[in-house]
N, C-alpha and C positions, 0 to 999 in steps of 0.2 A: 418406392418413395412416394407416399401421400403430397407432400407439401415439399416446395422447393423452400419455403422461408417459414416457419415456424418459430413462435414465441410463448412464452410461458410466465405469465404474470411478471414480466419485462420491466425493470423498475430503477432510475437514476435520480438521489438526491443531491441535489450539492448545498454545500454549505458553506460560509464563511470561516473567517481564520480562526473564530473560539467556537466555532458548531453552534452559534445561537440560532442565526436565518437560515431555514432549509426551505429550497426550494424544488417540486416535485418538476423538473421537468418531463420524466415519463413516469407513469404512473400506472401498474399494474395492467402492461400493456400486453394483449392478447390477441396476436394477428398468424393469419394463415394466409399465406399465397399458395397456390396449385401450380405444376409445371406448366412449359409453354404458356402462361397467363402474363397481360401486361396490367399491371395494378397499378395505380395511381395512390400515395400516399398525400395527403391533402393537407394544408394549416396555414392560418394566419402567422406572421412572423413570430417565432418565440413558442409556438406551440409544440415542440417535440420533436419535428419529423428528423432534423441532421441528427441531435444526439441519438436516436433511435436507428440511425446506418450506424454511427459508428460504433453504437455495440452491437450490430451483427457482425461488421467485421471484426472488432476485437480491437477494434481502435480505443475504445471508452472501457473500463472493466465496470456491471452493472451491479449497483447496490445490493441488488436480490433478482432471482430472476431467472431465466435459459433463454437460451436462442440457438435453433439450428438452421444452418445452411447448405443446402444439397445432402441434407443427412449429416452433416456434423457441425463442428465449432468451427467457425469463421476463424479462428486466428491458425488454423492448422494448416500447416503448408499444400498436403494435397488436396484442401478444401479450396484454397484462396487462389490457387492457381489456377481456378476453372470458373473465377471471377474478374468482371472488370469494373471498373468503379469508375465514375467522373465525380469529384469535388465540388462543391460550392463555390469554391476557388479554386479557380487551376496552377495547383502547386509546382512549375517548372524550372528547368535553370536558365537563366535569361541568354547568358553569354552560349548558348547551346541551340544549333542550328533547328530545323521543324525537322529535317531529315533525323537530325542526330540525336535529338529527344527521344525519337520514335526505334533508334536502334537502339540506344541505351535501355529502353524500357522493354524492348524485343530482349535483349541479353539477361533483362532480373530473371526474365519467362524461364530462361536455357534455351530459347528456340537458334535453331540452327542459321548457321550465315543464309544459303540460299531461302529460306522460308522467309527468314527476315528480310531480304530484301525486297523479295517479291510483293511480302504485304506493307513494307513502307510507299514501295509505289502505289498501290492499290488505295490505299489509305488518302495519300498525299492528296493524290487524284477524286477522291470520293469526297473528300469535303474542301476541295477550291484550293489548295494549297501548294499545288503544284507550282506555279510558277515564283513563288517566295520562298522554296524547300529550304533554300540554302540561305536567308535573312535567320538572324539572331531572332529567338522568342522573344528579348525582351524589347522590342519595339515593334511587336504587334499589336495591333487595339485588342479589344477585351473580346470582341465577337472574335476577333483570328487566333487569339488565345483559348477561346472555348472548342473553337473547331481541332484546334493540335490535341487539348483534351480529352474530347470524342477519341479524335482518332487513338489516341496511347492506349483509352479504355477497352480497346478494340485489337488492340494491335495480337495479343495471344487465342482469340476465337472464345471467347468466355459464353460458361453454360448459362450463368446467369448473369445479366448486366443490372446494377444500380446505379443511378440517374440522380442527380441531386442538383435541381433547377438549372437541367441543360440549355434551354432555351436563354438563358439569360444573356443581353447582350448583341447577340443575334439580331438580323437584320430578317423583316418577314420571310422572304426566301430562304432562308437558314435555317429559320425555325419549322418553314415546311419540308423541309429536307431530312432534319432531324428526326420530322414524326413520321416519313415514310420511311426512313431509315430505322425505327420501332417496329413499326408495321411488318417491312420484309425481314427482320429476324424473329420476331413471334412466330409467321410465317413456315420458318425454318427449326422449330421448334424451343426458341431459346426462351427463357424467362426474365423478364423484365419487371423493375423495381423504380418508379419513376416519382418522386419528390419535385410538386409544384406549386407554386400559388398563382399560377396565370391558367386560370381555368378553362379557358377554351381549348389549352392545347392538349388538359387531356383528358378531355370530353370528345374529343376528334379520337382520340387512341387507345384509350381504356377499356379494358374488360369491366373492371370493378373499380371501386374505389373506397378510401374508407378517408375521412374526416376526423384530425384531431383537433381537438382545443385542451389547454391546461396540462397535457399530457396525457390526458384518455382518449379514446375513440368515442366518437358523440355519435356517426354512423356510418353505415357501409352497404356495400349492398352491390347489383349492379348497375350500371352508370342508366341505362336507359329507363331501369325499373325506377330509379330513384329521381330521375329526371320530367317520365312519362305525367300529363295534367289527364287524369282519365276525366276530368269532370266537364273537358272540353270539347269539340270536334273539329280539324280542321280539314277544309276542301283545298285542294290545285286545282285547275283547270286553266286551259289555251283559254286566249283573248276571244272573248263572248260579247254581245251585245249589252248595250243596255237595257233593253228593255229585259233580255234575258237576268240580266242583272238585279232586278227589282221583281220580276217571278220569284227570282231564291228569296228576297229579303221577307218579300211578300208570305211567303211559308214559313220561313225562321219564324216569323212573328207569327204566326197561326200556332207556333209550339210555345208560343211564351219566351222565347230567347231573344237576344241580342245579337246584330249579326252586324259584323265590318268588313267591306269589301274593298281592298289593296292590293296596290301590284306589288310582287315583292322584289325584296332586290340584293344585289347581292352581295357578299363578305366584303369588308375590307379589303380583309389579304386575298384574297382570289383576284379582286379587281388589281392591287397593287401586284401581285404576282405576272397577272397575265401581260399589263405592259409594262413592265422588265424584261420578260421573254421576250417580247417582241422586240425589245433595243437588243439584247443579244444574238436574236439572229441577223441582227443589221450591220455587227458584229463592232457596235463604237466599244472603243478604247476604254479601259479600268483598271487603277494601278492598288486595287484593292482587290477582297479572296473573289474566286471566281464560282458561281452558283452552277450544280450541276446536280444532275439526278443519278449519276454513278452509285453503285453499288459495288464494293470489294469481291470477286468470284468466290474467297473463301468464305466469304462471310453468307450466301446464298445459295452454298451449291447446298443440298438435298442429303446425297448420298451420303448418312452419316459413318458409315464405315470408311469412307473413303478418305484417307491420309494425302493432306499438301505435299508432305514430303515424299511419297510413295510417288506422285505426280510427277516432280519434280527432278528426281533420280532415275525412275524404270525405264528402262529400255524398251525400244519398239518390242510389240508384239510377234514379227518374224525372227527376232534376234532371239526370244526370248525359246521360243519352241525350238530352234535347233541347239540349244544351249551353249552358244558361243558369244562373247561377246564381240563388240570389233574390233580391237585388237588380235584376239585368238584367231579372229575371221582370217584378217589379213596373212598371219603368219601361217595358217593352215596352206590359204591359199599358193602363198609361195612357196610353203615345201612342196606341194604340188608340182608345180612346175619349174621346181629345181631339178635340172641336170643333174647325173653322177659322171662328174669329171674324168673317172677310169675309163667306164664303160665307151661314152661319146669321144674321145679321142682315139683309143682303139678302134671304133669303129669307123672313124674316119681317115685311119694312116692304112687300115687294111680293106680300105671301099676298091683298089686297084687291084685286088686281087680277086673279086666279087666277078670281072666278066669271065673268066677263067675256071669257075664254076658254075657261070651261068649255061659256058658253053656245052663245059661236059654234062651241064644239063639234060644240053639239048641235042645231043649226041652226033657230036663232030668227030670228026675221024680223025685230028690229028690229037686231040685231047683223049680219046677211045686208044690209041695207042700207045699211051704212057700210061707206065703200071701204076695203080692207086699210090703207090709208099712213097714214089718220086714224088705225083703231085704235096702228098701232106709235108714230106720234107721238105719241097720246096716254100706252102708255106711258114714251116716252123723257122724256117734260114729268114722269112723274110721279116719276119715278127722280130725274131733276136735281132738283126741288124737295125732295127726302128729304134727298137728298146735300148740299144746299146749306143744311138746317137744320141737320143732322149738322157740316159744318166752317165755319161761322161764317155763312151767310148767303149771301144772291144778290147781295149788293153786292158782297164783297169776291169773288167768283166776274167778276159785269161787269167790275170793276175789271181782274180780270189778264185778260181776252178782249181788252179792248179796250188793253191795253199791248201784246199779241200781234199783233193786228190792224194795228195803226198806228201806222208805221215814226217811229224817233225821230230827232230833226234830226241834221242830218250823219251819219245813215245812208247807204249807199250805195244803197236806197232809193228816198230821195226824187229822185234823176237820174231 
């Protein structure tokens, strides 16, 4: 697979109720994304970029045109299963818990009860949500409605994610949260599709980017090549003297340039960022979502072969080599060391006659002069009379010898 997203002169008109007004909103559009790449789809409002997601997903059906995704058509079920999407709007059920959103949305996947649970906590937990899991969506603000969003779009491990102005809403922290959270799935090999008009955020995260107006692409490229001023030079340097200071200027102008020398300083959101962190580790009170750099495990482990669920079910690796599980263990274990009932009671009602042997072992003389046949008889007399207390008695024993013994009339027999 050359291209995770692919388009082929990609084209939506719409029209009015009698087809007089057409409007091109996309327009013989031509874009290639590569895998693993985070691409920034670019415009002013009204330029293309939503209707242009939804007919990759097959949400829009396009005038003229192709579009593949991950190798096929975006509306094909094992296409779209290995996509996550976030909205413009986050389309939710209000009266529907953050937890419960997120399993309902786990269930469209088929992902399994334990999978799903695992990743709603993980989820919950990665973008501040946790302590509200269980509040109705629809009296969240717009920023803890986007965050439930992320998380939904996330919730089945999608190969590729499209992004349709996630930041919106968002509180600076959110939105830095967001673009690390970009960051460490590109990382992880995934492919990202990211729709914005707030330009810094993805000038921070982009590979490439391409620029639409009107519905065509006006440019593209990569973000640094397209950004880079070669016509210019700039110096850093640690805090210098002044006089050091007017050497440089002094030579600038021996080249015929112009030269400004300022301290710089720093972002916005870096400065707002830093003291927030610092009121949370003082740990004051907030009954709104909570900012965290959490990351989901499934969403950053590596090993791409390796199944959550496989995780989640296998047995220790001792169990696994002696092929038992613990059940089988246990029961092996104790037919082990079950008794045989026969064996250990006989040999406990005939342990008295054990010195008795030991003796003629050991060759005493009054056991030396009783013939072998007495000794064995003697024990066989002693066994039968055990035996005979044990199931009912020596009557009911005579009784059946002697029904054995002697043949009953009109047997053949008695001839």
């Amino acid at each position: 697979m050359e291209y995770a997203i692919e388009t082929f002169s990609l084209t939506k008109i719409f029209s009015d109720w009698w087809g007089r007004t057409k409007v091109y909103a996309v327009d013989n559009l031509d874009l290639q994304v590569r895998p693993n790449e985070v691409f920034g789809l670019l415009g002013p409002n009204g330029s293309g970029k939503t209707t242009t997601l939804k007919m990759l997903l097959g949400l829009l059906h396009p005038t003229k045109g192709k579009s593949l995704l991950l190798g096929g058509e975006g509306s094909d079920p094992r296409i779209n299963s290995r996509i996550g999407f976030l909205p413009e709007e986050s389309y939710l059920y209000r009266y529907l818990s953050a937890r419960e959103t997120l399993d309902f949305y786990g269930r469209l996947f088929g992902l399994p009860s334990k999978v799903r649970k695992m990743r709603i906590e993980a989820l919950l937990d990665m973008v501040g949500l946790k302590a509200v899991a269980n509040r109705a969506v629809g009296t969240f603000s717009k920023g803890m409605a986007r965050r439930i969003g992320l998380a939904q779009a996330l919730i089945n491990d999608p190969d590729l994610l499209i992004l349709d102005e996630p930041t919106t809403g968002l509180d600076p922290i959110g939105t830095r949260q967001i673009k690390d959270l970009v960051l460490k799935l590109a990382e992880r090999g995934k492919t990202i599709l990211l729709c914005s008009h707030l330009l810094a955020d993805v000038e921070d995260i982009c590979d490439r980017i391409a620029i639409l107006y009107g519905g065509k692409i006006q440019t593209q490229g990569h973000v640094r090549e397209l950004l880079q001023q070669t016509n210019k030079r700039q110096i850093t340097t640690d805090a210098i003297s002044d006089t050091a200071v007017e050497k440089i200027q002094k030579i600038v102008r021996d080249e015929n340039a112009e030269c400004e020398v300022t301290s710089p300083m720093d972002k916005l959101e870096t400065f707002f960022i830093r003291t927030v962190t610092a009121a949370q580790q003082q740990e004051h009170p907030t009954s709104g979502a909570v900012s965290t750099t959490k990351i989901g495990d499934f969403l950053t482990q590596h090993e791409a072969v390796e199944s959550i669920l496989d995780k989640l079910v296998s047995a220790p690796v001792s169990k696994q080599a002696s092929g038992q599980t613990p059940a089988t263990e246990k029961v092996a274990a104790a037919e082990s060391f079950k008794p045989k009932a026969d064996e250990q009671l006989l040999s406990k009602l005939t342990s008295q006659v054990e010195p008795s042997e030991s003796k003629a072992a050991a060759g005493e003389e009054e056991i030396k002069t009783e013939p072998v046949e007495s000794q064995t008889q003697r024990k066989e007399q002693v066994k039968e009379s055990i035996l005979d207390k044990l199931t009912g008695g020596s009557d009911a024993l005579s009784r059946d010898k002697d029904k054995t013994e002697k043949p009953q009339a009109g047997d053949p027999g008695d001839a």
